[in-house]
C-alpha positions as CSV (number, residue, x, y, z in Angstrom):
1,X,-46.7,-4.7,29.3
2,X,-47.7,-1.0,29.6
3,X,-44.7,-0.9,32.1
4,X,-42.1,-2.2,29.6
5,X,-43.1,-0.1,26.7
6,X,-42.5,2.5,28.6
7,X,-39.0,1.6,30.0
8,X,-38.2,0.6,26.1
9,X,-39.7,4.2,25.3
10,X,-37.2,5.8,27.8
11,X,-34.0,4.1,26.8
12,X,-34.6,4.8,23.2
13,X,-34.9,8.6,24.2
14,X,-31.9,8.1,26.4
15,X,-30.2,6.6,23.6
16,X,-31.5,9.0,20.8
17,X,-30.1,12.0,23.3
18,X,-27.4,10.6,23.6
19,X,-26.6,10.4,19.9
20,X,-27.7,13.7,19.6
21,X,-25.1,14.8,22.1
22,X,-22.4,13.0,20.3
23,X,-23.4,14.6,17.3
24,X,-23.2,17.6,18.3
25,X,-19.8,17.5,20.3
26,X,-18.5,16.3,17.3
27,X,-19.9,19.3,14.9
28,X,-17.9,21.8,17.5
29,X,-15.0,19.9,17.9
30,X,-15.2,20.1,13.7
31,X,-16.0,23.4,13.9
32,X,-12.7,24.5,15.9
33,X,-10.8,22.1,14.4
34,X,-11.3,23.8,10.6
35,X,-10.6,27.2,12.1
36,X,-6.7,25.9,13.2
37,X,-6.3,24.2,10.0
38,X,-7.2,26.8,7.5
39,X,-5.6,29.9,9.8
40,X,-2.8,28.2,11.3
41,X,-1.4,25.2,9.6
42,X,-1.9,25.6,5.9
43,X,-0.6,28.7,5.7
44,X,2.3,27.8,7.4
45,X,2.4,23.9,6.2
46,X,5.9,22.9,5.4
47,X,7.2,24.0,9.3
48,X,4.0,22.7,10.5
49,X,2.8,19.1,9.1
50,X,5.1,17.4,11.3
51,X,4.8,18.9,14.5
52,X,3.1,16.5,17.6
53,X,0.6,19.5,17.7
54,X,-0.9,18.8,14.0
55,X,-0.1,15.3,14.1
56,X,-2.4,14.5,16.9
57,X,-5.6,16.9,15.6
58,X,-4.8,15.0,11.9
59,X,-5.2,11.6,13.9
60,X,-9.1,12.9,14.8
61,X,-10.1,13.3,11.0
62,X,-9.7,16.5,8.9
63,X,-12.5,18.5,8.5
64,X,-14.2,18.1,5.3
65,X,-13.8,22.1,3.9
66,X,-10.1,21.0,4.5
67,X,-9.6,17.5,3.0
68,X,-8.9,17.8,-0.4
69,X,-6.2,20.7,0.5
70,X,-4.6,18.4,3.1
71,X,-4.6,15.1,1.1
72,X,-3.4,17.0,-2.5
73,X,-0.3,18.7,0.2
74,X,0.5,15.0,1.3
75,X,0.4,13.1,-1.6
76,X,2.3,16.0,-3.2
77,X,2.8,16.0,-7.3
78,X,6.3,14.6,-8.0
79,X,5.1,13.9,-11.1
80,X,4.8,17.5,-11.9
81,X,1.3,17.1,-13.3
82,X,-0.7,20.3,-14.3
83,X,-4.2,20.7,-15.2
84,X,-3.1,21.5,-19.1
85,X,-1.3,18.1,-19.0
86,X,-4.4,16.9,-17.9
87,X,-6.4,18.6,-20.5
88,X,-4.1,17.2,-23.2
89,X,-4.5,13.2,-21.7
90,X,-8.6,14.0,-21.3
91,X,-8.3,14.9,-25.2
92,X,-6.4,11.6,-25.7
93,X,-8.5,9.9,-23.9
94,X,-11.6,11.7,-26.1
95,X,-10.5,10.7,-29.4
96,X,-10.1,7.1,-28.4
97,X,-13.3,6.5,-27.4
98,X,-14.9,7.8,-30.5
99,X,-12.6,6.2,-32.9
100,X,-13.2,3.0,-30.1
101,X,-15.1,1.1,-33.1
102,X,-13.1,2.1,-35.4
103,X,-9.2,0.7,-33.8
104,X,-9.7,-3.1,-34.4
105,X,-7.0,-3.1,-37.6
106,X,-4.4,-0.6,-35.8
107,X,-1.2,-1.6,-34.3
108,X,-0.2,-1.6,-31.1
109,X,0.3,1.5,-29.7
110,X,2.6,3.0,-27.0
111,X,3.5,-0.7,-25.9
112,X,-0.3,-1.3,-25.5
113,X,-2.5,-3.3,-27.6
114,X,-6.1,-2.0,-29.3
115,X,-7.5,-5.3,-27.4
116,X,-5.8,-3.8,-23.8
117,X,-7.2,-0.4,-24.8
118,X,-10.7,-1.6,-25.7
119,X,-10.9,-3.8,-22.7
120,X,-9.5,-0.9,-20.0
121,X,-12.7,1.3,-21.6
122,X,-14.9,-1.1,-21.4
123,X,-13.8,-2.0,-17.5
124,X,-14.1,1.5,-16.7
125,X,-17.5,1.5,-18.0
126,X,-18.5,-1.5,-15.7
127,X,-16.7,-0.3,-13.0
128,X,-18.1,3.0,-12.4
129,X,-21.5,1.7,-12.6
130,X,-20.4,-0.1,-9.7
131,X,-19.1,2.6,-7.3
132,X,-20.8,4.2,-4.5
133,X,-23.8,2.3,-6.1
134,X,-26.1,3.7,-3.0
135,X,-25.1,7.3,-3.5
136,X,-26.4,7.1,-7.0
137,X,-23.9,10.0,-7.9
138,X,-21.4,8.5,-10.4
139,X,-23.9,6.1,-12.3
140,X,-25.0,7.3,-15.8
141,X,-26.8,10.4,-15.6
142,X,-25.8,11.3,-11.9
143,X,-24.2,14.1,-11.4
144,X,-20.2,12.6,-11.2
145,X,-20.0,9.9,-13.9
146,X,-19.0,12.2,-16.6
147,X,-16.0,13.4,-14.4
148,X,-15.2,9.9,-12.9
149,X,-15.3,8.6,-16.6
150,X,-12.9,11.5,-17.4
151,X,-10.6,11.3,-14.9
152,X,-9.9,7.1,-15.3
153,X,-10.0,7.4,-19.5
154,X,-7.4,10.5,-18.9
155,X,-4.9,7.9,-16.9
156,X,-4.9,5.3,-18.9
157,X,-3.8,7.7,-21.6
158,X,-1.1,9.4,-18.9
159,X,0.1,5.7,-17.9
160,X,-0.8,2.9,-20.6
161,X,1.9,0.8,-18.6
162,X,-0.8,0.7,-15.8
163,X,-4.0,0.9,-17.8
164,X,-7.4,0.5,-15.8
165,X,-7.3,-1.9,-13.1
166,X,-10.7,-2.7,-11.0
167,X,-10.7,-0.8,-8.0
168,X,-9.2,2.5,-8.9
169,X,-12.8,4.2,-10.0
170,X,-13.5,4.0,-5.8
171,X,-10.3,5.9,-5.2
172,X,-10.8,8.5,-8.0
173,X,-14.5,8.9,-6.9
174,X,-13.2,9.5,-3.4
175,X,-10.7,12.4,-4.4
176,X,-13.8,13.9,-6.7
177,X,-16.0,13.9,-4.2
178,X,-13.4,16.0,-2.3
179,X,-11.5,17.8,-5.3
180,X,-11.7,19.8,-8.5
181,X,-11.3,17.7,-11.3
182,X,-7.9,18.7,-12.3
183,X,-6.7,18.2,-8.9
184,X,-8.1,15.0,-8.3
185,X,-6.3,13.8,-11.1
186,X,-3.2,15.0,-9.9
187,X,-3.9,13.7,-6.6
188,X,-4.5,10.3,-8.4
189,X,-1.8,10.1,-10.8
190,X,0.5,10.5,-7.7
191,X,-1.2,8.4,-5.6
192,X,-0.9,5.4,-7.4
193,X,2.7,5.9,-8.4
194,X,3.5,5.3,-4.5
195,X,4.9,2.1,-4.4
196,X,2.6,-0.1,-2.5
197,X,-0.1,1.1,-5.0
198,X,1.8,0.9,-8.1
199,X,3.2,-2.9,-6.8
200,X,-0.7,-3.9,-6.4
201,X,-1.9,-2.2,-9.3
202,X,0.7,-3.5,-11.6
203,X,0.0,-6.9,-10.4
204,X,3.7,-7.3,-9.7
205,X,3.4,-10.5,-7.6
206,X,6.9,-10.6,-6.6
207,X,6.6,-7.1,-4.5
208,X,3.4,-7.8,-3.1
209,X,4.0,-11.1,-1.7
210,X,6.8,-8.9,0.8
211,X,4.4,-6.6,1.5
212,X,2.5,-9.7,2.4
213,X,5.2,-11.0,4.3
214,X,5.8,-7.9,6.0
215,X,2.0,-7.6,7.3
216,X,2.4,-11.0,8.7
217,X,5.4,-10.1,10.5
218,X,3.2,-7.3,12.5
219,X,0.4,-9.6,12.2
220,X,1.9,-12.0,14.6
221,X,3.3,-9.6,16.9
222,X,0.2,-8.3,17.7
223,X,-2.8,-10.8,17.7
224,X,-0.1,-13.7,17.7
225,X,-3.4,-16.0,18.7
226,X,-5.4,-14.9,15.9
227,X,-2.5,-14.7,13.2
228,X,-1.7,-18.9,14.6
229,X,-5.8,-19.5,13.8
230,X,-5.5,-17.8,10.6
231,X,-2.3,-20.5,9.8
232,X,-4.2,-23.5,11.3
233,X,-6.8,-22.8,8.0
234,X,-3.6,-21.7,6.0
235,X,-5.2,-18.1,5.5
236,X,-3.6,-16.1,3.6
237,X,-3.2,-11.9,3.3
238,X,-3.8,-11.7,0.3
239,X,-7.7,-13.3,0.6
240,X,-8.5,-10.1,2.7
241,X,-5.5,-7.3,2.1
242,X,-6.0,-7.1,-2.0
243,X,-9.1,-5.9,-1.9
244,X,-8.4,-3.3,1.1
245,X,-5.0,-2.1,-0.8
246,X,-6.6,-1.7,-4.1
247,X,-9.5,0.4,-2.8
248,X,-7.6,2.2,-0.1
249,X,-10.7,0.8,2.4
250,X,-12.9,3.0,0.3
251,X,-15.2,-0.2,-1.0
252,X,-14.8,-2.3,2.7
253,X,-15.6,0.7,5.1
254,X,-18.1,3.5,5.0
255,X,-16.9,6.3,3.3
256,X,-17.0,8.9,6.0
257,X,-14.5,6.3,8.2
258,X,-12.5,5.7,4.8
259,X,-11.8,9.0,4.5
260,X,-10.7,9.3,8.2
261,X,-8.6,6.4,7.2
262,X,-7.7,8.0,3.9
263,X,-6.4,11.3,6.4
264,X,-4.2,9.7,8.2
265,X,-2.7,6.9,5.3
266,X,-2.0,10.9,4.0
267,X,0.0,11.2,6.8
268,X,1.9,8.1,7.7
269,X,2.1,6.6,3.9
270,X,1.7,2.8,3.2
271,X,2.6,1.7,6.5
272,X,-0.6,3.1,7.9
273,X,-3.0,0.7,4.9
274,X,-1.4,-2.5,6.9
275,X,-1.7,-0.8,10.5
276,X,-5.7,0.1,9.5
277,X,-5.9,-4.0,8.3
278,X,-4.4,-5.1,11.9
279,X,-7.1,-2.8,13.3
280,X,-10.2,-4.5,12.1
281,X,-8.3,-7.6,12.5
282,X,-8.4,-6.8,16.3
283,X,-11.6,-5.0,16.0
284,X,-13.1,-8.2,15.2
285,X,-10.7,-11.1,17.0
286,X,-13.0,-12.7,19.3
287,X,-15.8,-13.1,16.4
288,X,-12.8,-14.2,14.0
289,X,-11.3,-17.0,16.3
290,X,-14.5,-18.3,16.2
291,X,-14.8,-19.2,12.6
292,X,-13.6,-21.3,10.4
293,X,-11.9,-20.4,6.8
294,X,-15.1,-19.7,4.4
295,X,-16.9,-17.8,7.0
296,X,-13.5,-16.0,7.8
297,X,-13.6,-15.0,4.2
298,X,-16.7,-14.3,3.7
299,X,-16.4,-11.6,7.1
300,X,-13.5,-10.0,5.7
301,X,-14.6,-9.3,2.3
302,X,-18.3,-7.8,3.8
303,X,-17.1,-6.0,6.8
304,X,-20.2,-5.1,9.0
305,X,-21.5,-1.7,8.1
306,X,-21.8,-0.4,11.2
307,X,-18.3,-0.5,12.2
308,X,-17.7,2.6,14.7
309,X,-15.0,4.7,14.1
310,X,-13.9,5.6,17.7
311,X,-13.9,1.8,17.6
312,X,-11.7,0.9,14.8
313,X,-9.3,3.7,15.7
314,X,-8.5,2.9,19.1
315,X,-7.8,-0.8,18.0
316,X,-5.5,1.0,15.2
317,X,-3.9,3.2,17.6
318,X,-3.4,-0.5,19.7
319,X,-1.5,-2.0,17.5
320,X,2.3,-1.5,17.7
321,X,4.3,-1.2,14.5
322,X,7.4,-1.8,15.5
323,X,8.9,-5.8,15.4
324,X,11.6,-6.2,18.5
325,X,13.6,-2.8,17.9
326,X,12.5,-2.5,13.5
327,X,9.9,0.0,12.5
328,X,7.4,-1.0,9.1
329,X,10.7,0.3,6.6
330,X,13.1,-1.4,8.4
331,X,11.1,-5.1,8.2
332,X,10.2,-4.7,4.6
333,X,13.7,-4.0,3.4
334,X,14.6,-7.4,6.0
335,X,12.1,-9.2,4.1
336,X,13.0,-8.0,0.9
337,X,17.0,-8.5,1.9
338,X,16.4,-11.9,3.0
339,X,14.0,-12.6,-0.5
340,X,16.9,-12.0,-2.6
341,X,19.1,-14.3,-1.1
342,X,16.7,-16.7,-1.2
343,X,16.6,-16.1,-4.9
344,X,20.5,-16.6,-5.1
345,X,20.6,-19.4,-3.1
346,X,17.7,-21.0,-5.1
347,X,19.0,-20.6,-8.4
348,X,20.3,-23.1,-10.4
349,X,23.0,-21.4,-12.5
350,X,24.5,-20.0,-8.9
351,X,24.4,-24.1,-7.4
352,X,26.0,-25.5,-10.8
């Protein structure tokens, strides 16, 4: 017994070493890493963001000092967003929730009704109490809430077409926790005017059933045996994908491996969401194609917590995202091609 203690002793200092070693390759390879991005590429970031060079060190994770600067630079600001506009929709958003008791006899306002309005505040209230629960940071009286609150009540001022939709207070808590205020809110204003985020966030069921379809596509490409087991059960993307899209991985994944995957959906846009989904599809196969549908479901929505990111990434960077000779562009505007003549073909006044 004395014998085996001690052999259990000497693999857990193995082990611990081991760790420790890990840890602190990692911290130099960080450490290097922040010195090319912030004297080398950002100052010369237009000529630079798509060389092999920068793509390959952006594939290993930013470097935290350089993250916000990165991700602001790749989302960009087509909306042309300043922090006075933002100033002016925080004031909006100010006056509405102290005349909040007070709006039941208005009209509707800006297309949106008092009963919209009132419900958007008081999701946003719910919500943020629900985010990052564990870091105790954004919940009432932590140290973020007040700017988390600010940020969300600000957009659904800027876009009362889009309102508050569950989910966005995990990717606004993620820019703040990376970000100044203003420029999280530009970051997130842009962000979810992409198309893949604006089609899930709008709830616009049309678009994200072919981006559905298009994930399938890859799906059966690459884990063709999986992707059949998935039909045998008639398992859908959208049981597992909505809550991955409308989160950007932020509530599935720990947040230091959602923000790796946050860096690179920076770099390869919308494409790279699906690619990440494939991933822990693959990740996870041989467990997967022994379940059946609830258990499926129930694994998907609760990923383990200690997935490892070396892990996940190299089962990311297995799967291929090209179909015969398409890329991920080319198959979605196929699907969305061939969706439209299904349409014509389908309608009634076109058969009469």
């Amino acid at each position: 017994m004395v014998a085996e203690a001690k052999k259990r002793e000497m693999k857990e200092a193995h082990k611990r070493k081991r760790i420790m070693k890990e840890r602190f390759k990692q911290e130099e390879n960080i450490a290097s890493a922040m010195v090319i991005w912030i004297n080398e590429i950002l100052p010369n970031w237009e000529v630079m963001r798509s060389t092999r060079r920068v793509r390959e060190l952006w594939w290993q994770g930013l470097p935290p000092s350089v993250r916000g600067k990165v991700w602001s630079l790749a989302v960009g600001n087509e909306l042309n967003i300043t922090p006075e506009l933002y100033e002016i929709f925080l004031s909006r958003a100010k006056e509405r929730w102290k005349s909040f008791s007070e709006t039941s006899s208005e009209n509707d306002t800006e297309g949106v009704s008092v009963a919209d309005r009132e419900a958007s505040l008081e999701l946003i209230k719910l919500d943020i109490s629900r985010t990052f629960p564990s870091l105790y940071i954004f919940q009432k009286g932590g140290p973020y809430h007040d700017v988390l609150h600010s940020i969300l009540g600000a957009y659904t001022c800027y876009r009362p077409d889009v309102g508050y939709v569950q989910g966005m207070s995990f990717i606004a808590a993620v820019l703040i926790l990376n970000l100044e205020e203003a420029d999280a809110f530009i970051a997130f204003a842009n962000l979810l005017n992409k198309p893949c985020q604006l089609a899930f966030f709008r709830v616009d069921h049309s678009m994200m059933l072919k981006y559905f379809a298009t994930f399938e596509v890859f799906f059966e490409e690459n884990l063709s045996k999986l992707f059949l087991h998935f039909k045998s059960y008639s398992l859908t993307p959208d049981i597992y994908l909505i809550d991955w899209i409308f989160t950007l991985y932020s509530k599935s994944l720990p947040l230091d491996l959602a923000c790796r995957v946050w860096d690179v959906f920076c770099r390869d846009g919308e494409e790279f969401l699906f690619r990440t989904g494939l991933g822990i599809l693959r990740l996870y196969e041989d467990i997967l194609l022994q379940m059946d549908f609830i258990h499926i479901a129930q694994f998907l929505t609760k990923l383990p917590e200690d997935i490892a990111s070396e892990k996940l990434f190299s089962c990311i960077a297995a799967i291929q995202m090209q179909n015969s000779t398409k890329k991920w562009t080319q198959v979605f505007a196929s699907v969305m091609k061939d969706i439209k003549e299904g349409d014509k073909n389908s309608s009634p006044a076109l058969k009469s």
